[in-house]
C-alpha positions as CSV (number, residue, x, y, z in Angstrom):
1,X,-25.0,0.4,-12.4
2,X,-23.1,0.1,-8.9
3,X,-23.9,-3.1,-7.2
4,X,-24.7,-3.4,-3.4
5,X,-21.6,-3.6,-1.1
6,X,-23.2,-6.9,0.3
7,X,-23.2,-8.2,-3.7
8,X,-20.1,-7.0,-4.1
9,X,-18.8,-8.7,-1.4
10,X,-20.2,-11.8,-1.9
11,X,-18.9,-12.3,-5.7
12,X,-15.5,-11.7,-4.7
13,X,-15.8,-14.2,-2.5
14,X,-16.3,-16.8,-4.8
15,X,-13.0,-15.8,-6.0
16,X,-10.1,-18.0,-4.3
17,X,-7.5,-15.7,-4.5
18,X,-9.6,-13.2,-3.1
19,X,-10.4,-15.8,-0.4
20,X,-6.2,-16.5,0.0
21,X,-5.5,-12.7,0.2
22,X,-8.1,-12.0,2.8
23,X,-7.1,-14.5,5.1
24,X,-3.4,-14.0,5.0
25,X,-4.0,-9.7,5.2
26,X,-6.2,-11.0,8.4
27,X,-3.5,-13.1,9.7
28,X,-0.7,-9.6,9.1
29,X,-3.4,-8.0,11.0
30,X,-3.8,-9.6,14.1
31,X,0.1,-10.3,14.3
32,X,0.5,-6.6,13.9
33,X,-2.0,-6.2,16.6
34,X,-0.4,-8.3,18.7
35,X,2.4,-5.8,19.1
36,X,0.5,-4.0,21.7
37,X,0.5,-6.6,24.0
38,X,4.5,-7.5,23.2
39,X,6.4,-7.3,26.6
40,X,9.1,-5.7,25.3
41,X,10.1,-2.0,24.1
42,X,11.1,-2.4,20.5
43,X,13.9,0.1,20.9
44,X,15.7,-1.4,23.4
45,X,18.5,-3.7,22.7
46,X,19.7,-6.5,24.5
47,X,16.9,-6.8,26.8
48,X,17.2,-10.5,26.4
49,X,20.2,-13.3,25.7
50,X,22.1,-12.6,21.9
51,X,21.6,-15.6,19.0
52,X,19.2,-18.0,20.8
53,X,17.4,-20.5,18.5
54,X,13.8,-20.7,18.7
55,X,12.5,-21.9,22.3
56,X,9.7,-22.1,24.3
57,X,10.3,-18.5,25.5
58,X,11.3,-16.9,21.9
59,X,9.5,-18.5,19.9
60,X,11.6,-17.5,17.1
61,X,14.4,-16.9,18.7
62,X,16.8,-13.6,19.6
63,X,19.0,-12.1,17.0
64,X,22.5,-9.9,17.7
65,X,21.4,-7.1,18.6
66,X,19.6,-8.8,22.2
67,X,15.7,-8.6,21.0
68,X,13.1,-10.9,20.4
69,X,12.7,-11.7,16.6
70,X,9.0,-12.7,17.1
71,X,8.3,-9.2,19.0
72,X,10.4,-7.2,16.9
73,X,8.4,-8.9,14.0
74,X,5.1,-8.0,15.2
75,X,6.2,-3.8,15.3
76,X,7.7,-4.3,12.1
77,X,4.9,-5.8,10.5
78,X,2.1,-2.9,12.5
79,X,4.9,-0.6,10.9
80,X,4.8,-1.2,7.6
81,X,1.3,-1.5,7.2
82,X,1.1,2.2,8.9
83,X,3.1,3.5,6.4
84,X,1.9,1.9,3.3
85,X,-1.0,3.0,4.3
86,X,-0.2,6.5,5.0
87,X,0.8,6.6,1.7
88,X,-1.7,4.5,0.0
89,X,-4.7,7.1,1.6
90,X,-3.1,10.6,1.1
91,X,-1.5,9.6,-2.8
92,X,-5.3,8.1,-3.3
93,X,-6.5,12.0,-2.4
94,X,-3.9,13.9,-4.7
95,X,-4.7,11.1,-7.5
96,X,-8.5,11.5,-7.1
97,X,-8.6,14.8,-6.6
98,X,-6.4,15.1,-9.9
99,X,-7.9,13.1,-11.9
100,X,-11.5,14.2,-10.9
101,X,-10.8,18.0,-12.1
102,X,-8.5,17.0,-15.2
103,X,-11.3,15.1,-16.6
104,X,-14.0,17.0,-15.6
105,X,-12.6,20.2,-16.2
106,X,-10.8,18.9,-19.6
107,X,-8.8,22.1,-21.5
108,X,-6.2,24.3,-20.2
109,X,-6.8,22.5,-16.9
110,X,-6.9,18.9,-18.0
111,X,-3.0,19.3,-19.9
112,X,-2.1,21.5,-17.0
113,X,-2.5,18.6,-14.7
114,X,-1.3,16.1,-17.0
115,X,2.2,17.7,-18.1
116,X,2.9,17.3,-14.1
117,X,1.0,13.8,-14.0
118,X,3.7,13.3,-17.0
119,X,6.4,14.9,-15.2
120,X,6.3,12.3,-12.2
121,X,6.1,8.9,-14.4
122,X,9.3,9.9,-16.4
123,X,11.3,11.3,-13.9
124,X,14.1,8.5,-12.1
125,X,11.7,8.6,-9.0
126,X,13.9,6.4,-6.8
127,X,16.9,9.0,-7.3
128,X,14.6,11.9,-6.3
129,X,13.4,10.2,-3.5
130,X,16.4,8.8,-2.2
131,X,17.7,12.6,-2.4
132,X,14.7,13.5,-0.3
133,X,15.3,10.8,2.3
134,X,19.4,12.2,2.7
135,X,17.9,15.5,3.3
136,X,15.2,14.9,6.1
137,X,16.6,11.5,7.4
138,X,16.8,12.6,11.1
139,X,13.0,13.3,10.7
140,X,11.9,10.1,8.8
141,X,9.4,8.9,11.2
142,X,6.9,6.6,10.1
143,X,4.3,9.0,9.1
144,X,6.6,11.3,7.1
145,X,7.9,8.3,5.7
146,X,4.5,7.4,4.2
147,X,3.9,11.2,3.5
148,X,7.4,11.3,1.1
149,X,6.4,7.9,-0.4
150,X,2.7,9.7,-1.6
151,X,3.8,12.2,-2.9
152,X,5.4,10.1,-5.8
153,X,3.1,7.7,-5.9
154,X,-0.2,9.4,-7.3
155,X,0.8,10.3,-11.1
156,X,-0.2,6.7,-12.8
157,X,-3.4,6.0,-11.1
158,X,-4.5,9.9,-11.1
159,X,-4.7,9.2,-15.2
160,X,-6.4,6.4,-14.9
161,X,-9.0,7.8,-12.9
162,X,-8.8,10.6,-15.5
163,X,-9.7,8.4,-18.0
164,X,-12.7,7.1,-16.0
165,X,-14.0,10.5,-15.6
166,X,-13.5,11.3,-19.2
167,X,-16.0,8.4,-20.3
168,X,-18.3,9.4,-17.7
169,X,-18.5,12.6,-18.8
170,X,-19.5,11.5,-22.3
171,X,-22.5,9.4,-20.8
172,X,-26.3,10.7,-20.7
173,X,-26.7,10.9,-17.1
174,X,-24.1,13.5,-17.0
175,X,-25.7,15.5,-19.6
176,X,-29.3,15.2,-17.8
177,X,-27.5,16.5,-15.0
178,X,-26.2,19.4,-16.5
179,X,-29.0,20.9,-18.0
180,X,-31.5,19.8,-15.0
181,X,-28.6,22.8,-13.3
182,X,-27.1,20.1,-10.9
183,X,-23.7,21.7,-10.0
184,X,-20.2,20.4,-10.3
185,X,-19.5,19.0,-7.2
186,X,-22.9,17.6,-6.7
187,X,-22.7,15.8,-9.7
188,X,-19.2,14.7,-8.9
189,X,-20.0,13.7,-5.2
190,X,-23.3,12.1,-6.0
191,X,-22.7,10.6,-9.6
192,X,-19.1,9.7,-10.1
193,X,-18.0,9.0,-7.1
194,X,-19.5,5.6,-6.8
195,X,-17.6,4.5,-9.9
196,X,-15.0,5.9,-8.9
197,X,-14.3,4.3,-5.4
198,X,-13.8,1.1,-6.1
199,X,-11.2,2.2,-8.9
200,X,-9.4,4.1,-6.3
201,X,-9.4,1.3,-4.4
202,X,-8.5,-0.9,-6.5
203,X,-5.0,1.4,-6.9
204,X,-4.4,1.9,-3.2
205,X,-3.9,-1.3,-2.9
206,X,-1.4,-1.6,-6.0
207,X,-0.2,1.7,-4.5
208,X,0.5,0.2,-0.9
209,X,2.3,-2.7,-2.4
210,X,4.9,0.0,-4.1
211,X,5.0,2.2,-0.8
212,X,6.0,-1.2,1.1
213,X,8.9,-2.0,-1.6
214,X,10.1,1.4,-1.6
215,X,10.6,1.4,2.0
216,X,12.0,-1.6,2.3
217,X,14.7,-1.0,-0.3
218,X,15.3,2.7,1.7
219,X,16.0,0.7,5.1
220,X,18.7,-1.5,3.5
221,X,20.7,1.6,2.1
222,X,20.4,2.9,5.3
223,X,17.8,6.4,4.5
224,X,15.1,5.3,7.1
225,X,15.5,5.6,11.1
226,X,16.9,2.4,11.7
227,X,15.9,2.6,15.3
228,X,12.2,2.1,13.9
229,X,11.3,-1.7,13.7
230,X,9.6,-2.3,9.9
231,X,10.2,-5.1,7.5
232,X,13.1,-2.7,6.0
233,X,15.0,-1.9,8.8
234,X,15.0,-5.8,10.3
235,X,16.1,-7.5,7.2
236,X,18.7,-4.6,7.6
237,X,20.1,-5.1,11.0
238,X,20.1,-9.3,9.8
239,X,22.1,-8.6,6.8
240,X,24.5,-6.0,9.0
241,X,25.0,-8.8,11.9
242,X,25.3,-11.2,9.4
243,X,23.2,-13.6,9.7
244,X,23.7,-15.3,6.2
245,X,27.2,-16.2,7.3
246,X,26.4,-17.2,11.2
247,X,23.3,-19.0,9.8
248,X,20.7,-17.6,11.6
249,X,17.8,-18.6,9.4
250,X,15.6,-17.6,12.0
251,X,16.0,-14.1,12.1
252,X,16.7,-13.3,8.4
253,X,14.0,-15.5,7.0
254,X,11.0,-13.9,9.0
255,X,11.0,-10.6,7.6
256,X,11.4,-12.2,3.9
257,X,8.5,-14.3,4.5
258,X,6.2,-11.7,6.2
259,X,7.1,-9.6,2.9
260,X,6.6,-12.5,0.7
261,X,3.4,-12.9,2.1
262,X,2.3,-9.4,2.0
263,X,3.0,-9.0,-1.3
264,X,1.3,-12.2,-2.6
265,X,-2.0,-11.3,-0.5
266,X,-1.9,-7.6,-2.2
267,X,-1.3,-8.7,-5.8
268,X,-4.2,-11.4,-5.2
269,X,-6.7,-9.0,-3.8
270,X,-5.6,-6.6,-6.4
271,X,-6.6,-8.6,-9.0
272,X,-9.6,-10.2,-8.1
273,X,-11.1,-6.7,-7.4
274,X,-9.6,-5.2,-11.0
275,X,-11.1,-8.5,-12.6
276,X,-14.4,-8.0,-11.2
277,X,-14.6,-4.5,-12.2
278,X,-13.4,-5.2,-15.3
279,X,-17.2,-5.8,-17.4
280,X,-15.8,-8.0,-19.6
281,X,-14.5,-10.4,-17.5
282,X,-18.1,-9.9,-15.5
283,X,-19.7,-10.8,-18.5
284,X,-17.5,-14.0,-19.1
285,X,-18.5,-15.1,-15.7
286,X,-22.1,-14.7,-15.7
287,X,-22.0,-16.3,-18.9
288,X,-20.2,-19.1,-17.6
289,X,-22.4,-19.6,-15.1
């Protein structure tokens, strides 16, 4: 049975690290939002003085290159949020999509879909995609970015979906369905779907954590445009300038904190939803209650 969104909702937020997650991913948010109200152009360099501490005026101060830190951080946060979710929502389609006809279908079809599946999780994917990246770096925008990162990041979660699919197949409804002459994709639409969503959820945001690793660590060998503010390419213009040595804390230490708190609030909201869809741990709580 697929509780309300409102009961849904409501459950998870009786979960603290749910409650954490939510506030912190609100907090990334509005900071990313408050980009479009920065004063600055992001690509412009020395637009204000080089190395100032944090003051009244630059909050957290200027770095090197003549920019803002606090400004460039807000672009760099809106950036990386874009493109891990550019590649969280289009790897969710090719995973869904996958793992909907490979269960459904089963057969030919099913180890079809699965030899590539397999393909992908054994394969050095940071070799390929750094490969990729040489190739097409003068066109890594932000959305092709996100675009490279999902297509490599679909193959584990499109078997787990599979594996979904496979046990709802197996269930009554499905054969009522079937011999009442409801066809495929009205069955699939309309019946698996709503178990399935918050599965594929659950992934993308797994899957967005990966997509914002990835980019970072293709910034700081230098296979992203530079001249596009993320988490990635910041901590990489700190660590070219520097700024371990000239001790600027300051400028080094915000885009390692924004990550550090991205990637805490996505592993907490991660596993609160997997542990409330996980029955047995639903059945542990009510219990306990």
């Amino acid at each position: 049975m697929v509780m309300p969104i409102g009961s849904t909702l409501k459950e998870l937020f009786r979960d603290y690290r749910f409650v954490c997650a939510f506030i912190v991913l609100l907090f990334l948010v509005a900071l990313a939002l408050l980009s479009f109200f920065s004063p600055y152009d992001p690509t412009i360099w020395y637009y204000a003085p080089r190395d100032l501490p944090p003051s009244s005026k630059h909050i957290l101060g200027t770095c090197s290159r003549g920019q803002d830190v606090f400004w460039q951080a807000t672009f760099a946060i809106r950036n990386s949020l874009i493109i891990s979710a550019v590649a969280g929502v289009f790897s969710r389609i090719i995973a869904v999509a996958v793992g909907l006809v490979a269960g459904y279908r089963g057969g030919r079809t099913d180890r079809f879909l699965m030899f590539i599946s397999d393909g992908f999780l054994v394969i050095p994917l940071f070799l390929i995609i750094v490969m990729l990246a040489m190739l097409i770096r003068d066109k890594m925008t932000i959305f092709t970015t996100g675009l490279l990162l999902a297509v490599f990041g679909w193959a584990w979660d499109a078997r787990v979906i599979r594996s979904q699919v496979l046990s709802l197949r197996e269930r009554e409804f499905t054969k009522t369905a079937v011999l009442s002459g409801t066809g495929t994709m009205e069955l699939v639409f309309k019946e698996y779907m709503p178990y399935i969503t918050p599965l594929a959820f659950s992934t993308l945001i797994n899957n967005m954590s990966w997509a914002i690793g990835m980019e970072m660590t293709l910034s700081i060998v230098g296979l992203t445009n530079m001249d596009i503010p993320t988490l990635g390419t910041t901590l990489k213009w700190a660590l070219n300038y520097q700024a371990i040595l000239m001790r600027r804390w300051y400028w080094l230490s915000t885009p390692v904190v924004l990550s550090v708190f991205l990637f805490i609030a996505l592993y907490w909201l991660s596993v609160s939803i997997s542990e409330y869809l996980d029955p047995r741990t639903r059945v542990q709580r009510v219990g306990g209650e």
